[in-house]
N, C-alpha and C positions, 0 to 999 in steps of 0.2 A: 657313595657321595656323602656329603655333610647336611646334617639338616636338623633342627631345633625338635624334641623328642616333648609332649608332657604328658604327665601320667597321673597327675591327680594335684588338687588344689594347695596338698600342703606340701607338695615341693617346687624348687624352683625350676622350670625347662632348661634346658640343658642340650648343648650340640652334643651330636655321637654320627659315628660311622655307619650310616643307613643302606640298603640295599636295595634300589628301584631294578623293578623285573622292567622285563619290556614290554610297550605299549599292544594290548591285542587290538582286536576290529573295532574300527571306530573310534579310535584314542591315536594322541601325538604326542610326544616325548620334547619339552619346552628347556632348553636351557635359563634359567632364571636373573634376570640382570635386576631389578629389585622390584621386594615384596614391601607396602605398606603395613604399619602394626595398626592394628583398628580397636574402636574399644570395643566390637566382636570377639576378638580375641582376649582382652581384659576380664571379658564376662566370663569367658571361660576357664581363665584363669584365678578367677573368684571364686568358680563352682556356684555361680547363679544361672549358669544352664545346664543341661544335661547335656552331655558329649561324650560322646563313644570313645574312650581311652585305652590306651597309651595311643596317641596320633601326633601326626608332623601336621605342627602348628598353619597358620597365615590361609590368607583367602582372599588375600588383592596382592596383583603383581602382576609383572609382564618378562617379557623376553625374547625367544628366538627357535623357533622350531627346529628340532634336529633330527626327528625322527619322523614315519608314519605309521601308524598301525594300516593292517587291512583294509580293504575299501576306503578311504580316506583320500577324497578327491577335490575336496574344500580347500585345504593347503597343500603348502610344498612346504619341503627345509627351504631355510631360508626365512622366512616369512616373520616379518615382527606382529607379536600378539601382543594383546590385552587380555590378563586374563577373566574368566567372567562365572562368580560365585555360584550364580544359577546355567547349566548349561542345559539347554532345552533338548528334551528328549525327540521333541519337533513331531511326535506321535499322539499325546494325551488330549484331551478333547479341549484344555488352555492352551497349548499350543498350537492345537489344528486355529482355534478361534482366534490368533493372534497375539496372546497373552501369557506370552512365553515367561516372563518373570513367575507366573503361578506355577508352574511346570510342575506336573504332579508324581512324576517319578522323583524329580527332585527332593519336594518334599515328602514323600513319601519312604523311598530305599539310599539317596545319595545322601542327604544332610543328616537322617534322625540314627542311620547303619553306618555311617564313615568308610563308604565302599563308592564304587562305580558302576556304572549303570548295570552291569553282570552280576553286583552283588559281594565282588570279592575287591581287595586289596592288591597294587601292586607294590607296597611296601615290607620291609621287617628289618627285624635288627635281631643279628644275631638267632635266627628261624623264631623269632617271637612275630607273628603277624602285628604290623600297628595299622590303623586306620587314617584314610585321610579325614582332613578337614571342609568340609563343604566344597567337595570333590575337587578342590585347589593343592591344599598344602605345597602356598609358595616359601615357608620360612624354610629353603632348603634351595641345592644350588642346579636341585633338575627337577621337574613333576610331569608328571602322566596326567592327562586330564582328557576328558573326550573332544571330541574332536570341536564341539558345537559350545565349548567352554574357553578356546583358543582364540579369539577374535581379532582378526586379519587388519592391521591399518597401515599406515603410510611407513615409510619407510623413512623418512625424514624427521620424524617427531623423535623427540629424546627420549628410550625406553626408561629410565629412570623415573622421567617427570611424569611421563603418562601412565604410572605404574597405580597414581591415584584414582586414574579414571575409574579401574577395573570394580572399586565400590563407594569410597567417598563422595564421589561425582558424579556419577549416576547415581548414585542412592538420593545424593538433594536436589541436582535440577533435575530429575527424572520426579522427583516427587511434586514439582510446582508444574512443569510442562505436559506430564504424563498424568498421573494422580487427580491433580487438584484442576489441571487445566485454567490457572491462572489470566483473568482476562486483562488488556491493557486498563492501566487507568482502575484497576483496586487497590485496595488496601491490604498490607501484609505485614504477620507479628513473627518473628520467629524466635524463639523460644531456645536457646544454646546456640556458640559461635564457634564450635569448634569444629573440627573438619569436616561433617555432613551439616551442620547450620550454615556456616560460610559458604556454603556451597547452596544451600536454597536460598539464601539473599541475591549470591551472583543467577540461580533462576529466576528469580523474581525480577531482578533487573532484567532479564533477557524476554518475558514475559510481559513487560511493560508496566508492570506495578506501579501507581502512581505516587504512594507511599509504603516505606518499608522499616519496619521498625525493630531493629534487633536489640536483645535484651538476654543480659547474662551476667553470673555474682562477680564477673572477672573484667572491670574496666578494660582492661590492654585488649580485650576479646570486642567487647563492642567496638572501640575505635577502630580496630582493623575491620569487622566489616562496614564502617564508612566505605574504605578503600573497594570493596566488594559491590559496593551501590546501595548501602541501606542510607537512609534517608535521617534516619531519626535513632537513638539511643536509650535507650533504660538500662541501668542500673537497679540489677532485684536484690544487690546485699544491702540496700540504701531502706528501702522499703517494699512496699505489695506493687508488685509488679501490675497486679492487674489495675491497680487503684490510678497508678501513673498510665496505663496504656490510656484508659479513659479520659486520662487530663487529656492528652495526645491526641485521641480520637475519640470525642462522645460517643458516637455512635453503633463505637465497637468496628473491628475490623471483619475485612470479608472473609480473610482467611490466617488462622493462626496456625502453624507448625507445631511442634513439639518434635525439636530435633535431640532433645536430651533420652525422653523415656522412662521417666518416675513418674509416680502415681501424681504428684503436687505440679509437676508440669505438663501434664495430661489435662489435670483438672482445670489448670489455667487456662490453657490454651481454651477450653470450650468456654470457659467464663470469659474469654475477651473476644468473642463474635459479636457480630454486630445482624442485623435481622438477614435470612439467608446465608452466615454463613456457614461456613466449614473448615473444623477440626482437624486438620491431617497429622498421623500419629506416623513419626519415621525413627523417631528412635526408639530402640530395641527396650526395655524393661526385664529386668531379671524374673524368670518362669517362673508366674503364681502371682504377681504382680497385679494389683484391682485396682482399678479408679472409679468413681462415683461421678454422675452429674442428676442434674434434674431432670428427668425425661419432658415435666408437661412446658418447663420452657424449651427446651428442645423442640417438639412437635409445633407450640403455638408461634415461636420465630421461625419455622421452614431453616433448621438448621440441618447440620450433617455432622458427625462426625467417617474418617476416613480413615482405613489402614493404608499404610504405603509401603509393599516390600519391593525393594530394588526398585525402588523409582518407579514402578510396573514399566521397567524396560523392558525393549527387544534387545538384547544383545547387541545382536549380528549387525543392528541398524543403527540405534542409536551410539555403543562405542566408539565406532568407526564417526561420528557425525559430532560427537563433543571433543574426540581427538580432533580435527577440523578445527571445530570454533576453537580450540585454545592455539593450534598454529595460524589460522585467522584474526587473532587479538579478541576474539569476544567472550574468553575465556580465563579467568586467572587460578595457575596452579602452584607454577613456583613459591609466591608465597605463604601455598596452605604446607608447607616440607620446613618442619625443623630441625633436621638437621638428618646425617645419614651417620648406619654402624654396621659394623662387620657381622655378620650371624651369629658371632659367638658371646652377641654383645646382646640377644634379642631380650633374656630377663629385666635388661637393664633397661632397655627401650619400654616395654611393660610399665616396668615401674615409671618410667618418666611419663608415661600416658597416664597414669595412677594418680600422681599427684596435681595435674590438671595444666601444669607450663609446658606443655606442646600441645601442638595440632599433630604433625602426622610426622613421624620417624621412617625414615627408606630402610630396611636391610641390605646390606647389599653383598652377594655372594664371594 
């Protein structure tokens, strides 16, 4: 099969002739109708994370099961998926406890080894083993993925569109509904508007937020999420963001985001609470990354700061339930997708995420 190869920061990925073995026990063989490009993938492509190389890129995408590995009684062919970055080993003591986004084989042998739950690889090129990518590797036109990674929804939803669920979308209203548990009627600051920020405004709005305040150096970005349900705007290339949230809101907001993930919108974010609240940290920061605050304001306001990976989804539960709200209307996707390319286009789609004029790019097989 074809699928986007990379092998270190200072070259560009590149399609090649790949070789998928077949699915053993407990894994499904997806045909892939499209993958989103994340700046997950950017980071990796900058070499501000560590990742197990030479691997076939992406880690959001959906499509169509065509195969079963052994025991594998969850799906059948046929079945349209979502696919899902963390797939729950459904054994470790976070997943017994419900908390399947912690999934500790995940983080443990599938995302930091670029393998599958066994340990090994079903890819290579040319008998060079490569590793997957956060046991997905959808930049490519079939993946193997276990079975519990696959996630089963309607059959009716456009595999395309909901191809973003699998992490832009659950990654930000998983982080206001899950995470932060947003009550009706607070206050919310969110801090970047692009595919995982736009997506904690539209939580926010489903959460009942009574104001929502998005804020980013890219006017075109805030206006859109108007459209998304925020309430209110800042502009941080103008001046200090935090200076204006407080025009906006004396009081400090209940809960501020940080959908970006740098140290200065980290910082922010905890400097624009307001008494009780909470920080939630959702975007990723390059490995080694420090932010600062004050601890004894911290303690004397009954503040919090939060991590938020994947939204602390369930999978199995909530994919299948925001697939839902978007064919329900309470959802908007279509227009976090700027625009779609051929796989062999995926450096380019990179670089257009790079320079900051898109939200999310489809590949499509």
């Amino acid at each position: 099969m074809k699928a986007v190869v990379f092998r270190n920061p200072e070259t560009r990925a590149e399609l090649a002739e790949v070789t998928l073995a077949a699915p053993k026990a407990g894994e499904v063989r997806v045909k892939i109708a499209a993958a989103g490009v994340c700046h997950s993938d950017l980071h990796v492509k900058r070499g501000e994370w560590i990742a197990p190389a030479p691997m076939v890129m992406g880690h959001e995408g959906s499509g169509v099961v065509t195969e079963l590995g052994e025991g594998v009684t969850s799906l059948a062919v046929g079945d349209h998926v979502v696919l899902s970055w963390v797939p729950p080993c459904g054994e470790c003591r976070y997943c017994l406890q419900g908390h399947e986004a912690r999934c500790q084989k995940v983080a443990t042998v599938v995302a930091p080894k670029g393998v599958l739950f066994d340990g090994t690889s079903r890819l290579s090129l040319d008998d060079e083993p490569l590793h997957h990518y956060l046991g997905v590797s959808s930049f490519a036109e079939e993946a193997i993925v276990p079975a519990s990674g696959a996630i089963k929804v309607r059959d009716d939803a456009p595999l395309d569109v909901i191809a973003v669920v699998g992490c832009a979308v659950a990654t930000g209203v998983g982080a206001v509904l899950n995470t932060a548990a947003v009550e009706p009627g607070a206050t919310v600051a969110v801090i970047g508007c692009g595919g995982v920020g736009l997506n904690v405004v539209q939580g926010a709005k489903l959460a009942g937020a009574e104001r929502i305040i998005a804020i980013d150096i890219v006017p075109e970005k805030t206006a859109m999420a108007l459209q998304f349900g925020a309430t209110d705007r800042i502009d941080a290339s103008a001046r200090d963001a935090v200076e204006q949230l407080f025009e906006l809101i004396p009081d400090g907001v209940d809960y501020a985001f940080d959908a970006i993930g740098r140290t200065t919108t980290t910082e922010q974010s905890i400097q624009m609470l307001g008494l009780g609240g909470a920080a939630v940290i959702v975007g990723l920061p390059p490995t080694g990354a420090k932010a600062s605050f004050e601890p004894l304001v911290l303690a004397e306001a009954d503040q919090r700061i939060l991590g938020s990976r994947y939204g602390s989804v369930r999978p199995s539960i909530d994919i299948p339930a925001l697939v839902d709200r978007y064919m329900d209307g309470q959802l908007m996707l279509d227009p976090l997708l700027s625009g779609r390319r051929p796989l062999n286009e995926a450096a380019e789609a990179l670089d257009d995420l790079e320079t900051g004029g898109v939200l999310r790019t489809l590949l499509i097989p």
